[in-house]
Phi, psi and omega in degrees: 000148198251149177202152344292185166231148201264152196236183168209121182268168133272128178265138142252120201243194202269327224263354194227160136277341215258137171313123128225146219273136186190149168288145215213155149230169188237144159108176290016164212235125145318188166302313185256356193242164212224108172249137187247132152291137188261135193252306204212143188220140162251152180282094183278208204212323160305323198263001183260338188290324177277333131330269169313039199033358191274002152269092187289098164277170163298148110200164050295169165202174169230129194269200173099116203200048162212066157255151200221151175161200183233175202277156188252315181196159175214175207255178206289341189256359125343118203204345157271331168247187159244147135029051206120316185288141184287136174211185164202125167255159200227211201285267252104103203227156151275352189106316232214356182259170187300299161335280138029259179298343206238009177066042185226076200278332185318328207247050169299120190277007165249359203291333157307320133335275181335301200237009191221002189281337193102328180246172148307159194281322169283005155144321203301188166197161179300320183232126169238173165305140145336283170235073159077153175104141187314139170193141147232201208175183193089358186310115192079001195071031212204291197039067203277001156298023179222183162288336159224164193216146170226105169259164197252118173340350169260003170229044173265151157190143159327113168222142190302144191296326194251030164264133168285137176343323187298286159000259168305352199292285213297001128335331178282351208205235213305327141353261188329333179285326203254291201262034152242351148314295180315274189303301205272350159243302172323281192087033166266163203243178195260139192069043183259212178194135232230143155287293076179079182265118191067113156270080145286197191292329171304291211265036180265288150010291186263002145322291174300339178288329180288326172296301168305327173286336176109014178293150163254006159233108160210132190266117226230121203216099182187155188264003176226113180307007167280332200273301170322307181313290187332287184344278176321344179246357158230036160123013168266147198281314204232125173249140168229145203272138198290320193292015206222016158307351150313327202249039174075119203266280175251119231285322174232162210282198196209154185278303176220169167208150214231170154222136173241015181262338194041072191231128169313273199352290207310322174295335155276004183253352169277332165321277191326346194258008178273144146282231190254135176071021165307141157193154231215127195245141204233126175237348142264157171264175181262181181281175215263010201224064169213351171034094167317129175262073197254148147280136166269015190272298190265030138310303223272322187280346193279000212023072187237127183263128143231133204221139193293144176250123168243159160047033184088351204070144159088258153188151203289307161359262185335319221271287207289346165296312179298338181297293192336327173263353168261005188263301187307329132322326182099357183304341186195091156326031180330301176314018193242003184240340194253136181228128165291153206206129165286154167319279210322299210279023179320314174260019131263024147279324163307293174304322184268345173288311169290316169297351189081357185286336167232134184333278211247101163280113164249128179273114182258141203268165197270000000 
């Protein structure tokens, strides 16, 4: 096996906002780990936030954690890939906690280690400078944000050869969060009726999903009427404009609702909109000078649930084979969300993803 092998990254340092680019090398590989060339990496909102310090990472660091692309070499004890295979990687789990062990790998009771220390849980790291001097990495268990990535076998996983990279990337993360909300905690079944407060590339993600599970109500709740029009054309019945929660938002109540802005208001206005026995699934936090406002009186009289979702729940395997497989269908449109970027233009793919000029920015490396 040849090692190291040389990459080329985007650094997030103390001193920019802005990537900068430097030589790397990834490897030697361990016993469990997978080295992938990364084809297409998407851009999240965990990655603008951990750039910007309110997520406390290490850096330098090379961010990034919805990469796709094909395995390059694996390690001795690797025995699902190969060579040649098409993966797309997600989060990082240990393995080995009750979670875990029970197949709910999202609710890993290690996963901050894993996927936010900057290193291996025992200090080391994977990928370095060329020529020398700190960095870290593993972000997520990944760091898809160079040309090659050295990830661990439990957050690899398989995709058919004719999906494109663009495509599969954002499956690892933010995809996989709304519509593995939907299904695998929301649970929802057909003919129900479903909230969506921000459509972005997350509630875009449980719209189709929610569409697909078979709800006959769903309600596309965002303040820019471009995202609703998108809603409505890929399966939501009702759109409503967010600026206009005062005069009663959503108007008759809904079985479940998810949020995706992680804004206190919008999560009380997302409360408000369960009927009985409502529940209402939350995958951003709000900022910490933000206090949830829930009633607990129509918690308790409503038997209405609310509950945090990380990464979708469930397992990544499971979530992302079903997108995979409603896409391969025509069921869930990725390409109607995702806008391309060369590696070199990251940080303006970074930028337009923040600013909202793109659902889903994904960057493809060369």
């Amino acid at each position: 096996m040849r090692e190291p092998w040389n990459a080329v990254a985007a650094i997030a340092t103390d001193q920019s906002q802005q990537f900068e680019f430097g030589d790397v090398v990834a490897g030697p590989l361990r016993d469990d780990e997978v080295l992938v060339a990364v084809k297409a990496a998407g851009v999240c909102h965990t990655d603008i936030v951990a750039r910007d310090g309110f997520l406390p990472v290490p850096k330098p660091i090379i961010l990034g954690h919805e990469g796709a692309g094909i395995v390059q070499a694996v390690g001795a004890s690797v025995r699902a890939l190969v060579p040649g295979d098409h993966v797309v990687m997600s989060y990082l789990s240990c393995g080995e906690c009750r979670e875990c062990r029970n197949g709910f790998p999202a609710s890993c009771a290690r996963l901050p280690e894993h996927c936010f220390s900057g290193g291996r849980p025992d200090g080391t790291h994977a990928v370095h400078r060329r020529e020398g001097g700190p960095l870290h990495d593993r972000f997520f268990g990944q760091s898809a944000f160079a040309t090659l990535a050295v990830a661990n076998e439990r957050n690899v996983f398989p995709i058919p050869a004719d999906l494109p990279f663009e495509l599969a990337a954002p499956l690892g993360c933010g995809v996989m969060t709304g519509a593995g909300a939907v299904w695998n905690e929301l649970e929802v079944q057909q003919g129900t009726s479903v909230a969506v407060f921000g459509v972005g590339a997350v509630g875009l993600a449980a719209v189709m999903a929610a569409a697909a599970a078979g709800a006959t109500r769903i309600v596309a709740v965002d303040r820019l009427p471009a995202r609703t029009a998108l809603a409505l054309e890929l399966g939501a019945t009702d759109a409503v404009d967010a600026s206009q929660f005062g005069s009663g938002a959503v108007t008759s109540l809904v079985d479940h609702a998810i949020d995706t802005t992680g804004n206190a208001e919008v999560i009380g206005h997302a409360f408000a909109s369960l009927g009985q026995r409502g529940k209402l699934a939350l995958v951003a936090p709000p900022p910490p000078d933000q206090p949830l406002n829930v009633n607990a009186a129509a918690l308790i009289l409503g038997s209405r649930r609310l509950m945090g979702v990380i990464e979708g729940g469930g397992s990544a395997g499971v979530t992302i084979a079903r997108i995979v497989d409603l896409h391969a269908q025509g069921l869930f449109p990725l390409e109607r969300i995702v806008r391309c970027y060369d590696f070199a233009s990251i940080n303006q793919a970074m930028r337009d993803a923040e600013q909202g000029e793109a659902i889903k920015a994904v960057v493809r490396m060369p």
